[in-house]
MARKOLKE-298340 format. One record per residue (C-alpha): x, y, z. Coordinates in steps of 0.05 Angstrom, whole numbers, padded with zeros to 5 digits, always signed. Layout:
<rs>
XYZ
...
</rs>
This chain:
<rs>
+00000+00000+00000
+00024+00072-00007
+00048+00104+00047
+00036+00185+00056
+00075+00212+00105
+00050+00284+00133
+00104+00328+00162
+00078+00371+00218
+00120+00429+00236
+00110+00478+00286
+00063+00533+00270
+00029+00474+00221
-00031+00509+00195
-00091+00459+00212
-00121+00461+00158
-00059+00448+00107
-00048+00383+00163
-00115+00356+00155
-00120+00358+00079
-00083+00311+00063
-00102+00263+00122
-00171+00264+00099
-00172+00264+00027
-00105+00205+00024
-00150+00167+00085
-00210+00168+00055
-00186+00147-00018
-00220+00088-00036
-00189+00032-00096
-00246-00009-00132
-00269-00067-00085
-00265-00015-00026
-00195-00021-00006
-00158+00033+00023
-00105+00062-00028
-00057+00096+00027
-00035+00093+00089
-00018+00152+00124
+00032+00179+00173
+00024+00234+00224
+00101+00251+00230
+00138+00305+00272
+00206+00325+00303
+00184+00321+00370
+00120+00299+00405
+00090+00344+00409
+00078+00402+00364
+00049+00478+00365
-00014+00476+00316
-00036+00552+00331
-00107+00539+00373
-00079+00467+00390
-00031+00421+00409
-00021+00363+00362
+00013+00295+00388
+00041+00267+00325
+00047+00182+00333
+00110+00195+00289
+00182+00223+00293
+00219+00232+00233
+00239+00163+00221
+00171+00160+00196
+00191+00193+00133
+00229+00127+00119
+00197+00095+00069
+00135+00136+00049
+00121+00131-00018
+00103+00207-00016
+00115+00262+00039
+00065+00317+00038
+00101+00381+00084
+00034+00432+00101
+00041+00509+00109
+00055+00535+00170
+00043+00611+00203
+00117+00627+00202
+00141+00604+00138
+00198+00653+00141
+00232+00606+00200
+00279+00560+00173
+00266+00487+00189
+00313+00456+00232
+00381+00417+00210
+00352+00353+00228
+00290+00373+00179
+00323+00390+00123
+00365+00325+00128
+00305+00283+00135
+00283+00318+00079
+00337+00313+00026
+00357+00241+00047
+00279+00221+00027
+00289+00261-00037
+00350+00219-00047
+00320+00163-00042
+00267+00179-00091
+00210+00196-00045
+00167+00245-00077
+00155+00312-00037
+00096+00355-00047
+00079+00416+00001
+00010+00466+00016
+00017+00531+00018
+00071+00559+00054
+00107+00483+00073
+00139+00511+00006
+00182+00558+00045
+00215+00500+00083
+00228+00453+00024
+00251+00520-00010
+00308+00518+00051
+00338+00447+00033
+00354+00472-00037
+00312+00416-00068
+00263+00475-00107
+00326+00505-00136
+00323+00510-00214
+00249+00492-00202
+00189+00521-00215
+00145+00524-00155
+00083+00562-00127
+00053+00579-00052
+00001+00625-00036
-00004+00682-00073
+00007+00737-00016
+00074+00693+00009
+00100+00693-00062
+00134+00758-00065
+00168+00734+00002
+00189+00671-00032
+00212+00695-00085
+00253+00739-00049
+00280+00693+00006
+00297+00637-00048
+00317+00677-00098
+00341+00614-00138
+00259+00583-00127
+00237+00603-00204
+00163+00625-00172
+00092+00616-00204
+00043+00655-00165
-00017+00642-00210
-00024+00569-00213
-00058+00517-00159
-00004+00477-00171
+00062+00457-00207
+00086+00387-00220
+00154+00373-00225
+00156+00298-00223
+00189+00280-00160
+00173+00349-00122
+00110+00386-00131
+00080+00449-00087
+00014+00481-00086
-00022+00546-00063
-00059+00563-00013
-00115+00527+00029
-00168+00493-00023
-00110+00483-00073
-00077+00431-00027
-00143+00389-00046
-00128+00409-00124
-00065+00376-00103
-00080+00314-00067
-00130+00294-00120
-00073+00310-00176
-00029+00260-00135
-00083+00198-00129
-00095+00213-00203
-00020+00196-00217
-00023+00141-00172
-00088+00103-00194
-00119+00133-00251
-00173+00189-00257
-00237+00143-00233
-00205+00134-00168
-00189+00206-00166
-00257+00219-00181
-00292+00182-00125
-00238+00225-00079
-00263+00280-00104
-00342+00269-00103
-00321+00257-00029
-00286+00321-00016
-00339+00357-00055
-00293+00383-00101
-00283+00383-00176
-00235+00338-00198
-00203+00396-00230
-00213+00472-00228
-00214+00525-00286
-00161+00575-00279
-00106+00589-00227
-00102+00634-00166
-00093+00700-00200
-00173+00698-00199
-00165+00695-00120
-00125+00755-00114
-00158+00814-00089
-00134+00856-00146
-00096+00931-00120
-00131+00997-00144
-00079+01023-00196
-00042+01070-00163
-00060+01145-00152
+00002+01180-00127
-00029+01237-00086
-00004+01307-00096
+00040+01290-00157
+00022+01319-00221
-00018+01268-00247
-00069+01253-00195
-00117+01306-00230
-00111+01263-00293
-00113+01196-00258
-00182+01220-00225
-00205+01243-00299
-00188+01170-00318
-00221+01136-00263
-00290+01176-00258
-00307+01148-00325
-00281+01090-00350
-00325+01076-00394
-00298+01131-00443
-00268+01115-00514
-00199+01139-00504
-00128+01135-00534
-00068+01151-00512
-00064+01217-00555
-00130+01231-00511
-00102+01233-00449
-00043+01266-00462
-00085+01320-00498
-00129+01321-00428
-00059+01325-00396
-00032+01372-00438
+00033+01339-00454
+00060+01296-00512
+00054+01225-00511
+00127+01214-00503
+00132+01260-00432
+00063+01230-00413
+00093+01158-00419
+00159+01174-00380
+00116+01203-00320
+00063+01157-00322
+00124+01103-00318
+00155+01150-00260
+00100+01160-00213
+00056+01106-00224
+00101+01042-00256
+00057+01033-00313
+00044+01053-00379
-00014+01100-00388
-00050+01047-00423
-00042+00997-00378
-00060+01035-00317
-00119+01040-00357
-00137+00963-00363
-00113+00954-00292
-00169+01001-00266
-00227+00975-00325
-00214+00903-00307
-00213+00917-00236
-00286+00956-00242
-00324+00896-00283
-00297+00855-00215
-00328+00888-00179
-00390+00903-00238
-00394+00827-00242
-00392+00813-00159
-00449+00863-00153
-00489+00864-00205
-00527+00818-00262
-00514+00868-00315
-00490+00830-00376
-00421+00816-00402
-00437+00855-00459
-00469+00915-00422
-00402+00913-00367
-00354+00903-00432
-00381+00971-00453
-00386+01011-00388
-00319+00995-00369
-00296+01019-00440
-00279+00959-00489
-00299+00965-00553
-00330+00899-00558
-00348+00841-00516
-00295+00795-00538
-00242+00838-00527
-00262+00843-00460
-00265+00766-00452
-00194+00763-00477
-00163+00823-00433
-00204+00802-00377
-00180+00720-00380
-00111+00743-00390
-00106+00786-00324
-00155+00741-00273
-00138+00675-00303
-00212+00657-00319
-00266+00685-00363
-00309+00742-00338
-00367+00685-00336
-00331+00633-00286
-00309+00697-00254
-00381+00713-00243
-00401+00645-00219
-00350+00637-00167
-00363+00716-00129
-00422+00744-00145
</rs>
């Protein structure tokens, strides 16, 4: 049988633990046989779960011989694991254990070097701090989760499930996976990535500089027909010097500041309202419905109508 062993680290974020304890423990095989045995595994006893105390039945030398060890997020994924972690770690990926983590238990495998020259994802508001601590960690911050073979991460919090059903998939074929999933009330996969999870920023409206008159002008109305001789005629500038400030005080072009702050209105146009995609296409200002789709699937990671489905 395949053993799962799940590494519990101090600050272990409860629900990240119990993912994969109940989705690998409830997996079924045909004939009603269990398909995994799992492993409860910890460096000491007893371990700091935030509004608990876990007792873990195993120490590290449960990691020996797991078919797969599954490391969940913790609160404090900016402390290093300890030396006797990180060993335990990288002597299972020697041995050709394979090594998936939730959430921020990316941060820890990120610290035995076994991510490096990988792509890899976490949750999206850790993956700037990722990216920056492992600067060697090539980081996806859009995705639910990224197979590399022997070592896989995921996001955040429902994307461990994403995960755990990618992994019994591998293991015993999609029907079995699908069963799992019917159990966890969950689709055996989900459209798009976690950029439609992101609360999206407000473009940015440097106040007091010289452009927040014309940045106001933009936003009141974005439903307006504009190019970007337009706005530097409203400006009164040339494109050229309207480009180099725009790129100064606000980081973006003036046409994408634009997008930015359309897309981020039919969010909120499709959270609150039932106008249609059409009607929202056009009072956001896009010419036509489908360039809207396009714009909009290319920034969120899903189409305006999944978009819809999932928040309003």
């Amino acid at each position: 049988m395949h053993t799962v062993a799940v590494l519990a680290l101090d600050q272990v974020i409860p629900f990240d633990l119990g993912t994969p304890i109940e989705v690998f423990g409830r997996t079924r095989l045909p004939g009603g046989r269990p398909g995994y045995r799992v492993r409860v595994c910890a460096e000491r006893p007893e371990i700091d779960a935030g509004a608990y105390t876990l007792r873990a039945p195993w120490g590290l030398d449960g990691l020996k011989g797991a078919d797969t060890i599954i490391v969940p997020g913790t609160a404090t994924p900016e402390a290093p694991p300890s030396p006797d972690v990180r060993a335990a770690l990288r002597a299972a990926a020697a041995d050709g254990t394979r090594i998936a983590s939730i959430c921020s238990g990316t941060f820890p495998l990120a610290a035995t070097g076994l991510l490096d020259g990988l792509r890899a994802t976490t949750h999206w508001a850790a993956a700037g701090l990722l990216a920056a601590t492992y600067p060697d960690v090539d980081v996806d911050p859009d995705v639910l989760y990224v197979d590399n073979g022997q070592i896989l991460t995921s996001a955040g919090a429902a994307a461990g499930l994403d995960l755990c059903l990618h992994l019994i998939r591998r293991d015993y074929g999609s029907a079995v996976a699908a069963d799992a999933a019917r159990l966890s009330v969950m689709p055996l996969e989900r459209e798009g990535g976690q950029a439609q999870f992101i609360v999206p920023d407000h473009p940015p409206t440097p106040q007091g500089s010289a452009l927040e008159p014309l940045l106001t002008w933009l936003q009141d109305d974005l439903g307006r027909d504009l190019t970007l001789a337009d706005i530097a005629a409203r400006a009164g500038t040339s494109t050229r010097t309207l480009i180099r400030r725009f790129r100064e005080q606000t980081g973006d072009t003036p046409l994408q500041w634009l997008h930015r702050a359309r897309i981020r209105r039919s969010q909120h146009l499709l959270e609150t309202t039932d106008h249609s995609i059409e009607r929202i296409a056009a009072q956001v200002g896009f010419g036509s419905s489908t360039a809207f789709r396009d714009r909009f699937k290319r920034t969120v990671g899903v189409s305006p109508h999944t978009y819809r489905r999932s928040f309003s």
